[in-house]
N, C-alpha and C positions, 0 to 999 in steps of 0.2 A: 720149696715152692712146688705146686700141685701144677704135673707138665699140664701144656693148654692144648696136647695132642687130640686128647677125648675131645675137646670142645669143640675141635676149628673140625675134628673129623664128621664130627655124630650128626647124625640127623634128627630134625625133629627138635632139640634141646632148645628151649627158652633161654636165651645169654642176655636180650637187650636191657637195661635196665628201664625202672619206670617215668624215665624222662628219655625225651627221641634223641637223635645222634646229637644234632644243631647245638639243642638245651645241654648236651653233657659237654659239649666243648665248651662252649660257654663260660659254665660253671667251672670249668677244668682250668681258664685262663687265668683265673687268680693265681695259681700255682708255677708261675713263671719265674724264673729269676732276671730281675730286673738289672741284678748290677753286671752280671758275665750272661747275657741272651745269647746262647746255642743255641741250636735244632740239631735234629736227626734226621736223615730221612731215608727213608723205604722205597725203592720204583720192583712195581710187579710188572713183569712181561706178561700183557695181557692180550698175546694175540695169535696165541694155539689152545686149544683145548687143552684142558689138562687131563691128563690121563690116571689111573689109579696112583703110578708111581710117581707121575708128577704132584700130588696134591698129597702124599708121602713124605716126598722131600718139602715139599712147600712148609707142612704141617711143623717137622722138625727144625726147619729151621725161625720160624716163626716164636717157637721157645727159646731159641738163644738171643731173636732179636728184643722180645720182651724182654727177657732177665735181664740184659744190655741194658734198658731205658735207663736214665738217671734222672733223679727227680729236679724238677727246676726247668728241663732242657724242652724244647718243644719236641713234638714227634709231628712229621707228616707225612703222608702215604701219599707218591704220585704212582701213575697209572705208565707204559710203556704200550705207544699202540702203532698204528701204520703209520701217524703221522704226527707233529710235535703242535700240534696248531692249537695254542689255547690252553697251555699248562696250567691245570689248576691242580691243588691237591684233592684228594678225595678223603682227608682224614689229616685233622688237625688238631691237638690240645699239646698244655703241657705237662706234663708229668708227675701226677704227685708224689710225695712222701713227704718224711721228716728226715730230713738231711743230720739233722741234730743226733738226730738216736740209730744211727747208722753207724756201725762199728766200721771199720778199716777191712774191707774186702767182703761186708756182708749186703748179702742183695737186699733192696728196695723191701722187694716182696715177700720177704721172709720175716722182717722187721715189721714188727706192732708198735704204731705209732700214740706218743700219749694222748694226741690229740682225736676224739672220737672223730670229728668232722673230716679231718683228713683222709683216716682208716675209710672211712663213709666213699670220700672220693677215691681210694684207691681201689675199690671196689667196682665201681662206676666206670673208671679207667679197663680195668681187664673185660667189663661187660662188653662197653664199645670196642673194645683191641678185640677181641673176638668176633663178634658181629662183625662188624667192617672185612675182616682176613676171609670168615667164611663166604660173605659175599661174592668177595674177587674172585673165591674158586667157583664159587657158584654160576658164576657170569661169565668165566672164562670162555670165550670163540676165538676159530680161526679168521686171521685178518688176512688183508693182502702184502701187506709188509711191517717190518720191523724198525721205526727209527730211535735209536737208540743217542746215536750222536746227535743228533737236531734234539732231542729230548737234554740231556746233559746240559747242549750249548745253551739252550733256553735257562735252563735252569739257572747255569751261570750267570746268563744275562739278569734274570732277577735277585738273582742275590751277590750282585758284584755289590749294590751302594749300600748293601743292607745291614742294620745295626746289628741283624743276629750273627754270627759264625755258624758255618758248619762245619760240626764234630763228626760225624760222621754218614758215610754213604752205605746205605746196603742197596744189594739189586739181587733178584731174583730172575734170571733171564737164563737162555740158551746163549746170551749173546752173539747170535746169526744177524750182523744186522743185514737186512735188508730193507734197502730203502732207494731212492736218488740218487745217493750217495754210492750205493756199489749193491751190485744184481747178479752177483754170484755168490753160490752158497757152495755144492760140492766143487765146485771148478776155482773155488778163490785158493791164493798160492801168493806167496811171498812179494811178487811183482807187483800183486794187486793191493795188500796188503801196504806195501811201502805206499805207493799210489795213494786208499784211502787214507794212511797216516799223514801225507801231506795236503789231504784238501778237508781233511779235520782241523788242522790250527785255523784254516777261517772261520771255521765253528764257532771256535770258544773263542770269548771274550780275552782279549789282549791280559787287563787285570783278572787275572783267575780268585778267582774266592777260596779255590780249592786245596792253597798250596799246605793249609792246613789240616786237610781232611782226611780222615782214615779211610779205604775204602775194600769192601767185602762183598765180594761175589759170590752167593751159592745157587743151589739148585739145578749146579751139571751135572752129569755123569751119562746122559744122552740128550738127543734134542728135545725139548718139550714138544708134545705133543704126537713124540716117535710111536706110539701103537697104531694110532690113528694114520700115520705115515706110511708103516707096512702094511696097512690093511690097502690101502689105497694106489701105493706104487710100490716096484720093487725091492727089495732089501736092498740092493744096491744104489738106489733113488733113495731110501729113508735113512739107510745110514750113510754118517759124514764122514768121509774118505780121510786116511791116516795124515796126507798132505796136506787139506786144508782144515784139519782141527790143529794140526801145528799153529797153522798161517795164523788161523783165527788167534790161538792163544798167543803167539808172541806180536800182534796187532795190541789186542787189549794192553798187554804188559808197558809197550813202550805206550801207548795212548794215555795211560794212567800216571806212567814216571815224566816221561818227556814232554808231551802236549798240556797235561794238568798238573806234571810238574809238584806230583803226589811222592816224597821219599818212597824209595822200594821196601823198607820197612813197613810202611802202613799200609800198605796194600797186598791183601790174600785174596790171588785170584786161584779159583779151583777149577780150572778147563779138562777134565777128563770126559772127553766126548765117546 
C-alpha cells in the first residue's frame, strides 16, 4: 500500500474526488455490514496549533489508522475541542472492500477487488480519508481548553443504545485535559489525578458501550503545539514537568481500565511527554 504521508503532507495536491464529501459518504453507505454494524472512530485534538512535528506525527500515524480500516465497519472522525457541546462527527462512511478476496492477514488496500465498482469506491474512500485529515491539520488553533472527558462521556452517551458497536478508539491528543474538570496542567500530580478519576465516573454513562473497545493513543512524545509554547513562555512553562506527565499517564491508564472498564490488553497508551 502507497503510504498516505506524501498526501496528507503536500501542498497544493488534488485528493478530492469528483463528487463533494456529502455525495461520497453517501455513496460509501451502501458498503455497511448490516448483520455485525461496528464503527471505528477517530478524535483529533483540535485545539493547539500544530507544529511541523506535530503534523509529522499526525501524518504517520494516520497510515496505520487507514491500513486498520476494515471493510464493512463504519469509520468516523470526531473533533476534540474546549468544550463537548454538540458532538457531531466530521467524517463518516463505511469502508469499502471485498471481504471475499481478502486473504487472512492481507490489507483492504492492497487487495484488487473483482468487482470494478467497488475498487471505483475504494478509491473515493482514500480521496475523502485524505482530504478530510489534511484539513484538520489545516485548521488546526489554539483553544482555551481541552475536554477530553466530557467528549468520551458524550460519546458514550450516544452510543450506549446504539445498534452499532465500537471496535475501536483512536485519539490523537497530548491528552492535557484541560477543561471544568481539572485546571492544572504543570502542577497536576497524583492527588489531582485520583480526584479527577473520581468525578470522571459521573461522566460516563453507568452502561459503558466500551467495555468492548480497543483503544490507542498516539501522537505523544511532547505537548502539541510545544514550539509554539517555547516561543511564547519559558521552557520551563512549555515543558511538562517529570511529575505531572507521570500523573497524567497513570490518570489515562486507570480512566481507560477502571472507569471504561477497557481490558489492559486492548489498550496502548504511549504518554512519553
Amino acid at each position: 500500500m502507497k503510504p498516505l504521508i506524501p498526501l496528507l503532507m503536500a501542498t497544493g495536491v488534488a485528493v478530492a474526488a469528483s463528487t463533494g464529501a456529502s455525495a461520497q459518504q453517501t455513496l460509501l453507505s451502501k458498503h455497511c455490514d448490516t448483520r455485525q454494524p461496528t464503527v471505528d472512530i477517530l478524535f483529533v485534538d483540535h485545539t493547539e496549533k500544530y507544529d511541523d512535528v506535530d503534523q509529522q506525527r499526525f501524518a504517520g500515524g494516520m497510515n496505520r489508522v487507514f491500513a486498520d480500516l476494515r471493510p464493512g465497519r463504519r469509520f468516523e472522525v470526531y473533533l476534540i475541542k474546549e468544550n463537548a457541546n454538540a458532538l457531531a462527527p466530521v467524517f463518516s462512511a463505511c469502508v469499502p472492500g471485498c471481504i471475499e478476496d481478502i486473504e487472512a492477514g492481507e490489507s483492504n488496500w492492497s487487495t484488487t477487488c473483482s468487482s470494478l465498482r467497488t475498487q471505483q469506491d475504494k478509491r473515493s474512500f482514500q480521496g475523502a480519508f485524505v482530504q478530510i485529515m489534511r484539513n484538520l491539520v489545516g485548521s488546526s488553533t489554539t483553544a482555551e481548553g481541552t475536554a477530553i472527558l466530557e467528549t468520551l462521556g458524550q460519546l458514550g452517551v450516544q452510543y450506549r443504545d446504539a445498534r452499532e458497536s465500537i471496535a475501536r478508539i483512536t485519539i490523537f491528543s497530548d491528552m492535557l485535559e484541560f477543561s471544568s474538570q481539572n485546571k492544572a496542567i504543570n502542577g497536576f500530580d497524583e492527588e489531582k489525578a485520583d480526584r479527577l478519576l473520581h468525578r470522571s465516573k459521573a461522566i460516563v454513562s453507568e452502561r459503558s458501550p466500551f467495555e468492548a473497545t480497543s483503544i490507542v493513543v498516539f501522537g505523544i512524545g511532547k505537548r502539541l503545539g510545544q514550539a509554539e509554547l517555547l516561543k511564547e513562555k519559558s521552557k520551563a512553562e512549555a515543558e511538562l514537568p517529570l511529575g505531572a506527565a507521570n500523573a497524567f499517564r497513570n490518570f489515562w491508564r486507570k480512566f481507560f481500565t477502571e472507569v471504561l472498564e477497557v481490558p489492559e490488553n486492548k489498550v496502548e497508551l504511549t504518554l512519553n511527554y
